[in-house]
C-alpha positions as CSV (number, residue, x, y, z in Angstrom):
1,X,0.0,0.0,0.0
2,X,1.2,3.0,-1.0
3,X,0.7,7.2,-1.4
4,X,0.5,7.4,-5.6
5,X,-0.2,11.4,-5.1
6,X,-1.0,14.8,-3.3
7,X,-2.6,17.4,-5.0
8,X,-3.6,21.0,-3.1
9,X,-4.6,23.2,-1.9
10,X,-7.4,22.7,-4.2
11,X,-8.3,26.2,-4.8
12,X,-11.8,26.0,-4.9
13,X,-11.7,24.7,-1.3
14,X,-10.0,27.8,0.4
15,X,-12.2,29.7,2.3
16,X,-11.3,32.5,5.2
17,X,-12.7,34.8,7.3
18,X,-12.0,36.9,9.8
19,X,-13.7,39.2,12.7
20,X,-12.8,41.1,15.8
21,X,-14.7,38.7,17.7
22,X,-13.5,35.2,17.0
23,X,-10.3,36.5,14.5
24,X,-9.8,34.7,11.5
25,X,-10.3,31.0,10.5
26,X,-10.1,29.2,7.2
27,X,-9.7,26.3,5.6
28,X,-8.9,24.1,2.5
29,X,-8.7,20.2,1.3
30,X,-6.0,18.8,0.1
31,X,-6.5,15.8,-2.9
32,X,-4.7,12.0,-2.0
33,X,-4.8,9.1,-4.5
34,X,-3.7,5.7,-2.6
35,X,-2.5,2.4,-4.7
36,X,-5.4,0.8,-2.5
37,X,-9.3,0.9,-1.3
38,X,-7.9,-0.7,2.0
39,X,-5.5,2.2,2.4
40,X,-5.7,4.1,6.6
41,X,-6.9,7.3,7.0
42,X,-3.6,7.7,9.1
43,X,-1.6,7.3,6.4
44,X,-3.9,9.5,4.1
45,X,-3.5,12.1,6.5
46,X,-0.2,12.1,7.4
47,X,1.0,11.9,3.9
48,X,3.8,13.6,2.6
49,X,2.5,17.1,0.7
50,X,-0.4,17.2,3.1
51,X,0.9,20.0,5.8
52,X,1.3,19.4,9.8
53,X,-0.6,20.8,12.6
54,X,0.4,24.3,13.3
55,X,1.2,25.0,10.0
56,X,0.4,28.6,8.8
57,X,-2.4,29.2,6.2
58,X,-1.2,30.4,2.8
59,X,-0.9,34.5,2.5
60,X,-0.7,34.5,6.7
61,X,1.6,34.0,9.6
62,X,-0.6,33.5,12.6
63,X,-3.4,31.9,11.2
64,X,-2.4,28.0,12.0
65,X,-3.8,25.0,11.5
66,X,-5.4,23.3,14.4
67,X,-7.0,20.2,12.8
68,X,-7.5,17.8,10.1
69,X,-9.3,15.1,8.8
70,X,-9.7,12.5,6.3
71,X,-12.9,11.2,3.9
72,X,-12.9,9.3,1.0
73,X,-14.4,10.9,-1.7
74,X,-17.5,9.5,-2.8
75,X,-17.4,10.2,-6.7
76,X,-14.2,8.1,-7.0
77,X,-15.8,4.5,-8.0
78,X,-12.0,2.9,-6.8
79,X,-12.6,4.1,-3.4
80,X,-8.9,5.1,-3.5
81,X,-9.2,9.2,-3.6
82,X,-9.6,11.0,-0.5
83,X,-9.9,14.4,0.2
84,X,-7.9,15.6,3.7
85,X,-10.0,18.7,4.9
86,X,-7.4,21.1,7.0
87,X,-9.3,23.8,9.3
88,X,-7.5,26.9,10.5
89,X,-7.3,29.9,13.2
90,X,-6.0,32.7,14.4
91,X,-6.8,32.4,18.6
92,X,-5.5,29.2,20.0
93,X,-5.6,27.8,23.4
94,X,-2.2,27.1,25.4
95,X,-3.2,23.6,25.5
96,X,-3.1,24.0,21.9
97,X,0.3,25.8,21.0
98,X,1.8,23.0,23.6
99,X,0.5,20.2,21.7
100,X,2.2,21.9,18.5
101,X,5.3,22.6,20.3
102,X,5.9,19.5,22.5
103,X,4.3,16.2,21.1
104,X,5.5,14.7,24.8
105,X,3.0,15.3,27.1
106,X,6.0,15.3,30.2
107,X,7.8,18.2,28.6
108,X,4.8,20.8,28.4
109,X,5.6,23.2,30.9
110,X,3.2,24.3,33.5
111,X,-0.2,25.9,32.7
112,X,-1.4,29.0,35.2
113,X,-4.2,31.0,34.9
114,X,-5.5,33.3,37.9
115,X,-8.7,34.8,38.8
116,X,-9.8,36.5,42.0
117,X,-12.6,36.0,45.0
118,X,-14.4,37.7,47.6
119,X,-14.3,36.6,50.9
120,X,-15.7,38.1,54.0
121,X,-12.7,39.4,56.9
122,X,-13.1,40.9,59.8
123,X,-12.1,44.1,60.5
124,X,-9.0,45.0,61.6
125,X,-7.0,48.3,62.9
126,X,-3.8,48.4,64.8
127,X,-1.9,45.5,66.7
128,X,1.2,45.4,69.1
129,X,2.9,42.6,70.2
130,X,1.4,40.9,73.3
131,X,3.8,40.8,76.4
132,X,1.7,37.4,78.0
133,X,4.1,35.0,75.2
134,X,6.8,36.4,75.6
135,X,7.2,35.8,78.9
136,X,6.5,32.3,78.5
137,X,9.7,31.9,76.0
138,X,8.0,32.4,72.5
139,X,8.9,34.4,69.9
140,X,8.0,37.8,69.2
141,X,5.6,36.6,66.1
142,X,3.4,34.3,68.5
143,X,1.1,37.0,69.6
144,X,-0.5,40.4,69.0
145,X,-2.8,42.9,71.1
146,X,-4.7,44.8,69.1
147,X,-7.2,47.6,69.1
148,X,-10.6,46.6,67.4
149,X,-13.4,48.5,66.0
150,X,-16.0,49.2,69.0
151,X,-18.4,51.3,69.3
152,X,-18.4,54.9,71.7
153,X,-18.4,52.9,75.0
154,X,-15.6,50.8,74.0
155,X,-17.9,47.6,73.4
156,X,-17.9,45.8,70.7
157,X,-20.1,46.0,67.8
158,X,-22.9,43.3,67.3
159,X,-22.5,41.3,64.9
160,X,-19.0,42.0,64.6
161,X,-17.6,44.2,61.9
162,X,-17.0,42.2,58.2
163,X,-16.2,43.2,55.0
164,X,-15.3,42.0,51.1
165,X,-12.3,41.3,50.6
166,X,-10.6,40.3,47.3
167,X,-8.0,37.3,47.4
168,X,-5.8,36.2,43.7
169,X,-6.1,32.4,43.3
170,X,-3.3,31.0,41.0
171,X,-4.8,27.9,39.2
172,X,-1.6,25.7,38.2
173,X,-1.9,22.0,35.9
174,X,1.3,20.4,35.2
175,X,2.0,17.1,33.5
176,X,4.0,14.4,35.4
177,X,4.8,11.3,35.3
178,X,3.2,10.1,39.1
179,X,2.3,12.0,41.7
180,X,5.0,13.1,43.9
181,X,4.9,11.1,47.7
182,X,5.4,14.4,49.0
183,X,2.9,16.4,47.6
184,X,0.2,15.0,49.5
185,X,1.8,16.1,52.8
186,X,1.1,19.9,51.8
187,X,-2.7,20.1,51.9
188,X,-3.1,23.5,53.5
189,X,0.4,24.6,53.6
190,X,1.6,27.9,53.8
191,X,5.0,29.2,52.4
192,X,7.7,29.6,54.6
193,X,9.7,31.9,52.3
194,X,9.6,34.0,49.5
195,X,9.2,32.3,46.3
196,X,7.8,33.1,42.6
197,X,5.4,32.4,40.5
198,X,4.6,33.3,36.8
199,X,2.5,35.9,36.2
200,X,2.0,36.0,32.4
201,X,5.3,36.1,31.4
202,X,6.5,38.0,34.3
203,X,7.8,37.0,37.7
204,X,5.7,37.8,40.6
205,X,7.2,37.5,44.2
206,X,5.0,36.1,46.3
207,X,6.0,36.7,50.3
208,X,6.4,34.6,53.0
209,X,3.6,33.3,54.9
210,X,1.2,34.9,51.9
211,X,0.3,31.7,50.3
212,X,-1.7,28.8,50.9
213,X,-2.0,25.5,49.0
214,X,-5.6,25.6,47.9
215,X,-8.2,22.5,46.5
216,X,-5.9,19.8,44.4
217,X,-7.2,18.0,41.5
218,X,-5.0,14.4,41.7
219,X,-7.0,12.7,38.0
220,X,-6.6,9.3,36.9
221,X,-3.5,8.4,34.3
222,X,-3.7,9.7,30.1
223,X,-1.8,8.3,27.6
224,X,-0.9,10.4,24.7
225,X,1.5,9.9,22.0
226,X,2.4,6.6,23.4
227,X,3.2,8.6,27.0
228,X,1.5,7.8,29.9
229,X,1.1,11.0,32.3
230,X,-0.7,12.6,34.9
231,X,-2.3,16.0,34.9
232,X,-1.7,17.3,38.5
233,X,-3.9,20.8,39.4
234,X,-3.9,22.7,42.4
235,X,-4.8,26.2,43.4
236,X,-2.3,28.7,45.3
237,X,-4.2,31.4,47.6
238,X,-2.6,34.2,47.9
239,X,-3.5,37.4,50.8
240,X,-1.9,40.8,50.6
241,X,1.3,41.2,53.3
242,X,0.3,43.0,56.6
243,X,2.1,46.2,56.9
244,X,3.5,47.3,59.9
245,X,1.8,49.6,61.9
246,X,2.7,52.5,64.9
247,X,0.6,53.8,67.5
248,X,1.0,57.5,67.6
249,X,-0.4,57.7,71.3
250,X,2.5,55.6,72.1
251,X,5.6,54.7,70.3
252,X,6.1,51.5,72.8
253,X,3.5,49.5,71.4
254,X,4.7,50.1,67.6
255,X,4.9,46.6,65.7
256,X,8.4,45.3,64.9
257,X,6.9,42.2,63.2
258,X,3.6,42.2,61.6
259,X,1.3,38.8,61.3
260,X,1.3,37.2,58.5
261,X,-1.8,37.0,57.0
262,X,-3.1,33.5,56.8
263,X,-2.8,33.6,60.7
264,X,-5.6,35.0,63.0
265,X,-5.9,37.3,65.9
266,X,-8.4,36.0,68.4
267,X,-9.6,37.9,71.7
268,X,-8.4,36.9,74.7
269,X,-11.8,37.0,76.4
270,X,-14.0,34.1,78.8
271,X,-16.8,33.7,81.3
272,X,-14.6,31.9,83.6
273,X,-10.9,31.5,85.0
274,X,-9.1,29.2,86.6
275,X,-8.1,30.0,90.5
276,X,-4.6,30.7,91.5
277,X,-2.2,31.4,94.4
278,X,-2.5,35.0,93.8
279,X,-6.3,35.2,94.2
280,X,-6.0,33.6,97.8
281,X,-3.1,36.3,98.5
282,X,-4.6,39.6,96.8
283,X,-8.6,38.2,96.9
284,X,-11.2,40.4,94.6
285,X,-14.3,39.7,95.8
286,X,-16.0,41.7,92.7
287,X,-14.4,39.3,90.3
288,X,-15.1,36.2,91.7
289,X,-16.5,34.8,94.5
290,X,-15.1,33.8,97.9
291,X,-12.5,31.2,97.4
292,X,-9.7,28.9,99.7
293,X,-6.3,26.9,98.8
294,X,-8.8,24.4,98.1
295,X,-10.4,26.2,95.2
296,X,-6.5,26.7,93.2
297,X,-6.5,25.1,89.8
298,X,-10.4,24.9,89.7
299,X,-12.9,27.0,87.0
300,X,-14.5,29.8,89.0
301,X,-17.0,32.2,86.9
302,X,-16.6,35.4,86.8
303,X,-19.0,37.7,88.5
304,X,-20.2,41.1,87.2
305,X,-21.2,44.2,89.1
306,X,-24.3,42.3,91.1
307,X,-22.3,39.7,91.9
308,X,-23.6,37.7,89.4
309,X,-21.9,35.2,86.9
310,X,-21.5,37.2,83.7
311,X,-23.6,36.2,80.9
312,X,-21.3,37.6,77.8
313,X,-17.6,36.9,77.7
314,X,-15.3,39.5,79.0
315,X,-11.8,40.3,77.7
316,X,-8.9,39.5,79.6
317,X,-5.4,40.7,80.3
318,X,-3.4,38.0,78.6
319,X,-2.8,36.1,82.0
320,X,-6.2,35.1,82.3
321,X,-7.7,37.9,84.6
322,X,-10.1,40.3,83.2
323,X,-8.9,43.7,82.4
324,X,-11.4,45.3,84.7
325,X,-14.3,45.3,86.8
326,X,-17.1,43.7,84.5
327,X,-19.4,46.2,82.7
328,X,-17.6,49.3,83.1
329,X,-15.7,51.2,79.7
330,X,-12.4,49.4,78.5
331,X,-9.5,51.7,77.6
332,X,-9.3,49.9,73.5
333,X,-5.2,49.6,73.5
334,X,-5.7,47.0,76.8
335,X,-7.7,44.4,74.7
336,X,-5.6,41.6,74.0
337,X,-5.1,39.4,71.2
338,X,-3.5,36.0,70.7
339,X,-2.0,35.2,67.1
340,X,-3.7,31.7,66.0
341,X,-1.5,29.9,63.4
342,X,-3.9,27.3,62.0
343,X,-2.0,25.9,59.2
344,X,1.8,24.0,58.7
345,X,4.5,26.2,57.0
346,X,6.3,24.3,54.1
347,X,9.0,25.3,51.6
348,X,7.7,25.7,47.7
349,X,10.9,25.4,46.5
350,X,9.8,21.7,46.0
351,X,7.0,23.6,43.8
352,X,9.5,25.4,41.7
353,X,8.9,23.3,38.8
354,X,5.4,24.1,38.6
355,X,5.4,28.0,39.0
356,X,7.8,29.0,36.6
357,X,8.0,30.0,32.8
C-alpha cells in the first residue's frame, strides 16, 4: 500500500474569514490518491505534501492550523481518492500551542491561569505585640494585642464588623509522570519563604507566609502519543502582606513584626478563670467569689457588678484575669489578642517546577 499522489490546496476549497470577535479561520482540502481501497486514513493524513498541525495558512503567519481530517471521496468509484480537509485559526488555546510545540506530554511546561474571589474578613486596625508570650519563651511573632473596632463605649459591635475582601487564586496543571509522595503532605500549607510564581510572562514575588496551597485535583492516568502521564492541578491562595503599623499615642507598642496573614488574631476573652495562688493572697471579691487553697487550679465564673456570673464573655489581660471590673468602659489599646496559626508552614521550592516559565 502506497501514497500514488497529493494534489492541493485545491483552490476551490480555500475559504477565510475573519472578525474582531473570534479573529480569522479558514480552511482548504488537500487531494490524496492511494494504490489501494484498503488504504488508513492515518496514512492518508499524514502523507507527505499534506501539511502538519500548526502549520500557517497560505498569504498568513498566525493563522495556524489546528485540525484535520480524512474522507474518502464519494465520486471516485475505486474508493482510493480521499480528500484531507485542513481547518484553521487565528486564537489558539495554550493547551493548543503545547500540543504543536511539544508532542511529549511530560515536557509541556506548567499551565497558570489566575482569577480572583471575595471573601468576608473581619475588620482590623492596629496590633502590638502581646507581652503574656513572651514571657512564657516564644517568639516575638506568636502573639499580638490589638485595638478593634468598637463602638463609643468601648464595646464591641454586634455582629461583629465584616467586610469584602478580594484574594488572587493562582490555578496551576502540570503534566508528570506520578504523583509526587510528598505532595500530598502539603494540603493546607503555607509558604515559609519568599518564592515566585509566573505571572503572564512575568515574575511575581510572592511573600512569606502569603500563600496557601488551595483545592488539588489528583486525576486518573492519560496516555498520549504513546506517553503515559498525569495532569496534576492545584490552586495557590494568595493574601496581601500586613504592613506594619505604629501607634501615635504611644511609640512602645509600635509593631516590629507584623502577622502574616493567613494567621488570625483571636480575643483573649472568657466567662470563667481558673483560680490561682495570687487570688488567695490579693482576693477580689468583685471578680469572683469567695474562694480557699482548696479552690487553686479549679474553674470559678466570673462575676459582674451584682455579683452575678457574667452572661457575655469579658476580655482579659493576657494572663487570664479580666482587664477590669465587669461592665464598666475598657480603655481599647488594653484588649488583647492572641496570634492563631492554624496551618503547617512548608518550603515551595519543592513547587518550583510548577510555577515558573
Amino acid at each position: 500500500m502506497a501514497i500514488l499522489s497529493v494534489t492541493g490546496p485545491l483552490g476551490d476549497s480555500m475559504t477565510i474569514s475573519e472578525s474582531l470577535s473570534d479573529g480569522a479561520t479558514a480552511s482548504l482540502m488537500y487531494r490524496v490518491v492511494s494504490d489501494t481501497r484498503n488504504e488508513s486514513p492515518a496514512v492518508v493524513m499524514n502523507a507527505t505534501g499534506v501539511p502538519n498541525l500548526g502549520e500557517p495558512f497560505p498569504g498568513t503567519l498566525f493563522v495556524i492550523m489546528t485540525e484535520k481530517s480524512p474522507s474518502r471521496q464519494a465520486s471516485d468509484a475505486s474508493d482510493t481518492v480521499w480528500l484531507v480537509t485542513c481547518n484553521y485559526k487565528s486564537i489558539t488555546s495554550q493547551e493548543e500551542r503545547d500540543r504543536k510545540d511539544n508532542p511529549d506530554p511530560l515536557d509541556r511546561k506548567a499551565n497558570i491561569f489566575w482569577k480572583s474571589r471575595e471573601v468576608m474578613k473581619c475588620y482590623r486596625a492596629s496590633v502590638k505585640r502581646s507581652m503574656y508570650y513572651r514571657s512564657y519563651g516564644t517568639s516575638v511573632e506568636a502573639s499580638f494585642n490589638m485595638k478593634s473596632a468598637t463602638n463609643s463605649a468601648s464595646d464591641f459591635f454586634e455582629p461583629v464588623l465584616e467586610y469584602q475582601f478580594t484574594e488572587w487564586i493562582a490555578v496551576v496543571s502540570k503534566n508528570v509522570a506520578t504523583i509526587p509522595d510528598w505532595f500530598l503532605t502539603y494540603q493546607n500549607a503555607v509558604n515559609d519563604a519568599d518564592f515566585t510564581i509566573d505571572f503572564y510572562g512575568q515574575q511575581k514575588t510572592i511573600k512569606k507566609g502569603c500563600a496557601k496551597l488551595g483545592a488539588i485535583s489528583l486525576p486518573k492516568a492519560k496516555k498520549e502519543n504513546g506517553k503515559e502521564y498525569v495532569q496534576l492541578s492545584f490552586e495557590i491562595n494568595v493574601r496581601t502582606p500586613r504592613a506594619l503599623r505604629s501607634f501615635p499615642s504611644d511609640s512602645s507598642l509600635d509593631e516590629t513584626h507584623a502577622p502574616e496573614p493567613w494567621d488570625d488574631e483571636i480575643l483573649d476573652m472568657g466567662m470563667r478563670r481558673r483560680v490561682v495562688q495570687a487570688d488567695i493572697d490579693v482576693p477580689d471579691p468583685k471578680i469572683i467569689p469567695a474562694i480557699t487553697t482548696a479552690d487553686i487550679g479549679k474553674w470559678m465564673n466570673i462575676l459582674d457588678v451584682e455579683r452575678v456570673g457574667v452572661t457575655l464573655p469579658v476580655p482579659f489581660d493576657g494572663l487570664g484575669k479580666p482587664i477590669s471590673t465587669p461592665g464598666l468602659a475598657i480603655a481599647e489599646e488594653k484588649l488583647v489578642y492572641s496570634l492563631v496559626a492554624p496551618y503547617p508552614r512548608k518550603s515551595f521550592s519543592l513547587l518550583a517546577s510548577y510555577l515558573g516559565p
